[in-house]
C-alpha positions as CSV (number, residue, x, y, z in Angstrom):
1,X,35.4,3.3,0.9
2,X,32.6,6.0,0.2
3,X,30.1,3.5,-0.1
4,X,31.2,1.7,3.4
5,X,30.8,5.6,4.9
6,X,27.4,5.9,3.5
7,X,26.2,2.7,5.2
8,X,27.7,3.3,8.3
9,X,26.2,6.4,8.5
10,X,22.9,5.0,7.7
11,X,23.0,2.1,10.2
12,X,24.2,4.8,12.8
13,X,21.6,7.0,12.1
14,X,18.6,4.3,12.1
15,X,20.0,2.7,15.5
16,X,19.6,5.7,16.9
17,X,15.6,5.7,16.5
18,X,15.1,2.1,17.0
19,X,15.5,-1.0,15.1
20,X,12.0,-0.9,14.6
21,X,11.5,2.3,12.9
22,X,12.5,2.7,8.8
23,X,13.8,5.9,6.8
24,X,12.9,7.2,3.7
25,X,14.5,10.5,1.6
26,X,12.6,12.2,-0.8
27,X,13.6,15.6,-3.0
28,X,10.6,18.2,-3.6
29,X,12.7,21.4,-4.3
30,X,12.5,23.9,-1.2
31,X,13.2,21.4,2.0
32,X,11.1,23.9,4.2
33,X,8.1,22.9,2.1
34,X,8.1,19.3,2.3
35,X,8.2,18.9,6.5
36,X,4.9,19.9,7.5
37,X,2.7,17.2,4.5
38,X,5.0,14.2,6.2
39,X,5.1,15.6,10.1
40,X,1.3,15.5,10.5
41,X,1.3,12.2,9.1
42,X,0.3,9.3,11.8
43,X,3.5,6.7,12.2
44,X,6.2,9.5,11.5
45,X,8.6,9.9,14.2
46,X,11.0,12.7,12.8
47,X,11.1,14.9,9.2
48,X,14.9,16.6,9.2
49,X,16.0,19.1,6.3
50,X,19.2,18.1,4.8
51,X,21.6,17.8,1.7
52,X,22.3,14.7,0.2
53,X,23.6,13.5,-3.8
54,X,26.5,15.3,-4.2
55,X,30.1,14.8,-3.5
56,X,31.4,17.2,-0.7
57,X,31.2,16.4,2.7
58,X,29.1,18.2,5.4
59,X,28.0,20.9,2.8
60,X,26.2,24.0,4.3
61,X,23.3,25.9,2.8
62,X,25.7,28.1,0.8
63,X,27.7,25.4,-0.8
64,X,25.8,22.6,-1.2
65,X,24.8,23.4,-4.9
66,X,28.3,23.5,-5.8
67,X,29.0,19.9,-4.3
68,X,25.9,18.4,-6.5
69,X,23.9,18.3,-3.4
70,X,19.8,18.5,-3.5
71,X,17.8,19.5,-0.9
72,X,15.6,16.6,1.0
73,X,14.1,15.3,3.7
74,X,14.9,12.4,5.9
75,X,11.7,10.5,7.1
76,X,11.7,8.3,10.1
77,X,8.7,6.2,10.3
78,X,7.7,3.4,11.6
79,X,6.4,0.4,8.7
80,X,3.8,-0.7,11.7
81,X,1.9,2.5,11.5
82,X,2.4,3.9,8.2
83,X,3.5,2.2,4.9
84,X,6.0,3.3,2.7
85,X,3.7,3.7,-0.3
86,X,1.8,5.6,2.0
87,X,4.7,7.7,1.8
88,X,5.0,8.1,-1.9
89,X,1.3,8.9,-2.2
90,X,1.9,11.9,-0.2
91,X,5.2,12.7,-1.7
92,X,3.7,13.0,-5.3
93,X,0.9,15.7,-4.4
94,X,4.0,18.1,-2.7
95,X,6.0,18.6,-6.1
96,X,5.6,19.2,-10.0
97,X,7.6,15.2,-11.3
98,X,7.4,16.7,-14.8
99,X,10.1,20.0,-14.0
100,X,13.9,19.0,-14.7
101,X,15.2,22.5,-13.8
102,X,13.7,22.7,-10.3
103,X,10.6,23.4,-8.6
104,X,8.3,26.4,-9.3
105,X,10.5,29.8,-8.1
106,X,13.5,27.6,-7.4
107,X,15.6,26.8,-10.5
108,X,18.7,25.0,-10.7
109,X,19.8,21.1,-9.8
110,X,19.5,21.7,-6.5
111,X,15.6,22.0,-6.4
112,X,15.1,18.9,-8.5
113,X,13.0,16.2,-7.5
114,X,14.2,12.7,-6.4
115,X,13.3,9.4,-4.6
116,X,16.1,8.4,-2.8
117,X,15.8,4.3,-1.8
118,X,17.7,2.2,1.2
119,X,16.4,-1.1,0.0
120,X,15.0,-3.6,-3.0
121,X,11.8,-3.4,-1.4
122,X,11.7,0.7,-1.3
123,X,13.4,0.9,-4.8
124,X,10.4,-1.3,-6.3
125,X,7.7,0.6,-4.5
126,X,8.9,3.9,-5.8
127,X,8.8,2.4,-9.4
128,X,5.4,1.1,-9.1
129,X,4.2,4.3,-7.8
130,X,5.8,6.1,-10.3
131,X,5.1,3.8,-13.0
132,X,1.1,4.0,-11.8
133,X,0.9,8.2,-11.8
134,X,1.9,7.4,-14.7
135,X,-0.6,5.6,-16.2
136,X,-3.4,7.6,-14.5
137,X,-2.4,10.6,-16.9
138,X,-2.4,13.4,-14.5
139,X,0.4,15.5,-16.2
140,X,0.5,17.0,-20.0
141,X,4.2,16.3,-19.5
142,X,6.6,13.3,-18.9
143,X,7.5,12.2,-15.3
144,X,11.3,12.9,-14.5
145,X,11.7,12.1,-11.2
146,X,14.3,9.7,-10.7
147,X,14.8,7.0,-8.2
148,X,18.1,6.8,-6.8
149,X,20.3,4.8,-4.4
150,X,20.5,6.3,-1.2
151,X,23.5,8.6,-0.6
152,X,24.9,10.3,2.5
153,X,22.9,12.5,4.3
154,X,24.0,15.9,5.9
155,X,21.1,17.7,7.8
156,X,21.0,21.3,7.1
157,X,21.2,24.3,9.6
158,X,19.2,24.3,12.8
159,X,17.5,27.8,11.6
160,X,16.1,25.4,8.1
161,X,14.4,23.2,10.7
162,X,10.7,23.8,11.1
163,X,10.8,26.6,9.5
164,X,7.6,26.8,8.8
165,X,7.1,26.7,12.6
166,X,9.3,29.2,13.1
167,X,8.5,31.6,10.6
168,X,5.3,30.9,9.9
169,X,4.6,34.3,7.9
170,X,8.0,34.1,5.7
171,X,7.4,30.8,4.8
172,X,3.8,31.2,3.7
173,X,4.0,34.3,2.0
174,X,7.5,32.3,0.3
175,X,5.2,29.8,-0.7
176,X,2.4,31.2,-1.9
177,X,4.3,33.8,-4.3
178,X,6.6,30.6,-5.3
179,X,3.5,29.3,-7.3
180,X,3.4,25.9,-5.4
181,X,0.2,26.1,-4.3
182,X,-1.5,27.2,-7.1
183,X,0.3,24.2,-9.3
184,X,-0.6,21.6,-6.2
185,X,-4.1,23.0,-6.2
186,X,-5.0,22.5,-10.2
187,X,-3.5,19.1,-10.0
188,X,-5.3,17.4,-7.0
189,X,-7.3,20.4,-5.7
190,X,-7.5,22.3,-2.2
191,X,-7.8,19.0,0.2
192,X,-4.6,17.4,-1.7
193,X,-6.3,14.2,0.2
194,X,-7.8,12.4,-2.8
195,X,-5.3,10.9,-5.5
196,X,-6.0,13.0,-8.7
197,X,-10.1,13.7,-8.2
198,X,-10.1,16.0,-10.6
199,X,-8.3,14.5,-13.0
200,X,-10.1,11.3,-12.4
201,X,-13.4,12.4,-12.9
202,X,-12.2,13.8,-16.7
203,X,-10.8,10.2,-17.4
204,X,-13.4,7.9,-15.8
205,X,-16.8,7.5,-16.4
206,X,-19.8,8.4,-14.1
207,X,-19.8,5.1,-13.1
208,X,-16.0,3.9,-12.7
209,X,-15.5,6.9,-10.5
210,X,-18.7,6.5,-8.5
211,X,-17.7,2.6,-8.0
212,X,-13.9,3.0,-7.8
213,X,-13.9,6.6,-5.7
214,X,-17.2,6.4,-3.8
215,X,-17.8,2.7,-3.0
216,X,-21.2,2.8,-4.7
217,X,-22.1,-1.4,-6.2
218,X,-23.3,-1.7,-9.8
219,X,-26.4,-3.4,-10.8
220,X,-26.1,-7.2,-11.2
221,X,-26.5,-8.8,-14.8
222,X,-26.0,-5.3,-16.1
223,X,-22.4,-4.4,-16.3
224,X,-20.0,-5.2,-19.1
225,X,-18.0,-7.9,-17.5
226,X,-20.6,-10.0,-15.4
227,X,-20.8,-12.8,-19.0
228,X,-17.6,-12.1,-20.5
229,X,-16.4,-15.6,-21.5
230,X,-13.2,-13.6,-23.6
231,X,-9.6,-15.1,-22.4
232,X,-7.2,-12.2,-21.1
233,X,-6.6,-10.4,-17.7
234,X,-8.4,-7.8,-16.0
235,X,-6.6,-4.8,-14.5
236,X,-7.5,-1.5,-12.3
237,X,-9.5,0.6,-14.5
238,X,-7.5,3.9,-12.5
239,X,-4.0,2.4,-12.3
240,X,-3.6,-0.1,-15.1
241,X,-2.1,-3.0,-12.1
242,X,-2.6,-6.4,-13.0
243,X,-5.7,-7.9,-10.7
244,X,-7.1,-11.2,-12.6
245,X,-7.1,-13.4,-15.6
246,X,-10.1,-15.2,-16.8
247,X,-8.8,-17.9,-16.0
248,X,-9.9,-18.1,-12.1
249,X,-13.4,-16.3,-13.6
250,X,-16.6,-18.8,-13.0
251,X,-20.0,-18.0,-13.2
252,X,-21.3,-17.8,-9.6
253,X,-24.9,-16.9,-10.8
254,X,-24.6,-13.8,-8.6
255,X,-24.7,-11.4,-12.0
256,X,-21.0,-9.8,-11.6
257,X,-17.5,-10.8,-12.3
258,X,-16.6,-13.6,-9.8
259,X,-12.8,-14.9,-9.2
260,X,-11.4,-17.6,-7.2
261,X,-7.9,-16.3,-6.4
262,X,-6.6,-12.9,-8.2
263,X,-3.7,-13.0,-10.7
264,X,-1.3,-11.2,-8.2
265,X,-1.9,-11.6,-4.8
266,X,-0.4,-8.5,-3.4
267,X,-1.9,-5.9,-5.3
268,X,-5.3,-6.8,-3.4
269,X,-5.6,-5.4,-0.4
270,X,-8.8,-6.5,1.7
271,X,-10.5,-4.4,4.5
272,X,-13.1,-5.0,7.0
273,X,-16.1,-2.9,6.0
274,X,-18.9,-2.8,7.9
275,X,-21.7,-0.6,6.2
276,X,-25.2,-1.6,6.0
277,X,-25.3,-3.3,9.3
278,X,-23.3,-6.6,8.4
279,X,-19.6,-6.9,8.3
280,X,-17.8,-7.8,5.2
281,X,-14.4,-7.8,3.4
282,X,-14.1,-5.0,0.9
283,X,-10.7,-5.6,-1.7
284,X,-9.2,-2.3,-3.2
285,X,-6.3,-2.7,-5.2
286,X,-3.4,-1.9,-4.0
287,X,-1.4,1.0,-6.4
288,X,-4.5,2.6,-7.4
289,X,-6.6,2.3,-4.1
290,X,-10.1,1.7,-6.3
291,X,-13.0,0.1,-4.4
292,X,-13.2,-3.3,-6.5
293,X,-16.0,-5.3,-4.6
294,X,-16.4,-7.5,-1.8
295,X,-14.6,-10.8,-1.1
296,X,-17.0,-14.4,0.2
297,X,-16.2,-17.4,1.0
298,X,-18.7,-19.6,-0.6
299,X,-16.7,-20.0,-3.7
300,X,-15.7,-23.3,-5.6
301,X,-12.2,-25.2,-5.1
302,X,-9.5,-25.2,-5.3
303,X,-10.1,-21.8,-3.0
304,X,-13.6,-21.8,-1.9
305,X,-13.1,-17.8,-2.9
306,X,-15.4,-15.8,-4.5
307,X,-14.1,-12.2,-5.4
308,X,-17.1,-10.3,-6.3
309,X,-15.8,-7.4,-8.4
310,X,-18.0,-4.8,-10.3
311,X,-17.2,-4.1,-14.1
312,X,-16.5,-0.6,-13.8
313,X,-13.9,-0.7,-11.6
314,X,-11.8,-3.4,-14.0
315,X,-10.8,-3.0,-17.7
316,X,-10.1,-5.6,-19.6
317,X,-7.1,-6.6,-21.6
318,X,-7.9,-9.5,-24.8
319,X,-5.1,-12.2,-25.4
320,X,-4.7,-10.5,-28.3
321,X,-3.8,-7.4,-27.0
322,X,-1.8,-8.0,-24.2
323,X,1.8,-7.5,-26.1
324,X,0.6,-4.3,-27.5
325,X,-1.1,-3.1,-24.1
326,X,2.2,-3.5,-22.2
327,X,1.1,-6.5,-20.3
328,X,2.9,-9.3,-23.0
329,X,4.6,-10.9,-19.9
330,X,1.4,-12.5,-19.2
331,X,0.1,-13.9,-22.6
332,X,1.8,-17.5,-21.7
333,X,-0.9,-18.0,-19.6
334,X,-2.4,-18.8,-22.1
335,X,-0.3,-20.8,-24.8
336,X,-2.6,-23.4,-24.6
337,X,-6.0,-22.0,-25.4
């Protein structure tokens, strides 16, 4: 019966906005801090404070921690302007994922942090994003956030609303002292708008973060992958996410890594680009959003594709080592080499 309520109150809610337009609830500790990253986003329609986990009904600000509530906010957005992951990127740079007993001056479950998901698709994006930061090493500590089913949602007071609207002094003198700011800044610096620069440019070379971060091409014949004959898979050099095998690698003569088809399609994602006075199709991969190369198509069947990659935005994983790497899912590939 609770889980009928839920829904209904979920299908209510979306019909309301449209049939067009998605939700998403996320947990970052204080609600009042987490409206304004997601309101100035282009494609969100609404950002609501509210309660949602625990077990009472229609908890208020003074009771909700007692129920097993958290506070979070609802999201409305619509999928045809901004993407879900789009979502997540922006959710990560708002709270401290490694704290189980809050967020920064707010201690106790009720400032945890938390994903909440409506769908298969949402649940699996929130892995994959998590599973990515992960890989990219930005924290000393573990990840805790969890990713939960979505529960019912009770929207908080009107005077929680926009509060940093509405009491624009309190709430930045609130945050400030809270030590949010000074966390958020270490970890991704002032702008918050790149994914980790700081930490990338400790992790990556000169040239991986010049070619994945700044779009800058590295010289032909003189990169580490261009004549690597080696069976195994390339992946993001940033994320880790699976891009090609060596398999679809052929040597177009062109003096960098050139693919037919990658190994999983939907962690490409191609963009017009049209620097230099000619337009072209620049690939990034998905997860990790690293300039890879540019994509042709004067490539050899079965695709007529040529993916024209540069080595420093790819590492790559041996046969050998997939098992051990984490990747072992994809070493029957190649049972017959």
């Amino acid at each position: 019966m609770k889980k009928l309520t839920t829904l209904l109150i979920i299908l209510m809610s979306l019909s309301l906005y449209g049939a067009q337009y998605e939700k998403a609830v996320f947990a970052g500790g204080c609600f009042w801090c987490m409206e304004h990253p997601f309101e100035k986003m282009e494609g969100v329609k609404s950002v609501v404070s509210g309660y949602t986990g625990g077990t009472t009904i229609n908890p208020t600000y003074e009771n909700y921690g007692s129920g097993g509530h958290i506070e979070v906010v609802e999201i409305i957005y619509d999928p045809n302007e901004v993407s879900y992951g789009e979502l997540l990127k922006v959710y990560w740079k708002q709270v401290d994922p490694t704290d189980p007993g809050g967020q920064f001056g707010d201690r106790g479950h009720g400032y945890t942090t938390a994903i909440f998901y409506f769908n298969d698709f949402q649940k699996k994006e929130a892995e994959l994003s998590k599973k990515n930061l992960e890989k990219r090493m930005v924290y000393k500590d573990k990840i805790v956030t969890p990713i939960l089913p979505a529960a019912a949602f009770y929207k908080a007071e009107e005077y929680h609303q926009d509060y940093y609207k509405k009491s624009s002094l309190k709430y930045k003198y609130y945050r400030s002292r809270s030590g949010r700011d000074d966390f958020l800044d270490e970890i991704w610096g002032k702008d918050r708008k790149d994914w980790g620069r700081n930490e990338l440019k400790k992790k990556l070379t000169d040239l991986e973060f010049k070619v994945t971060q700044e779009e800058f091409t590295e010289p032909p014949f003189n990169n580490k992958y261009w004549d690597n004959k080696k069976d195994g898979i390339y992946v993001d050099v940033v994320s880790g996410e699976v891009l090609f095998s060596s398999l679809d690698k052929y040597k177009s003569g062109t003096g960098w890594p050139s693919f037919t088809r990658p190994l999983i399609a939907e962690n490409i994602v191609e963009k017009e680009d049209n620097k230099f006075f000619q337009k072209r199709t620049e690939i990034r991969s998905k997860a990790g959003d690293s300039h890879l190369g540019h994509l042709f198509n004067d490539g050899p069947e079965p695709t007529g594709l040529r993916y024209c990659l540069n080595s420093a935005s790819l590492r790559f994983i041996p046969v050998e080592d997939l098992e051990k790497e984490g990747y072992g899912e994809f070493k029957k590939l190649f049972k017959d080499k």
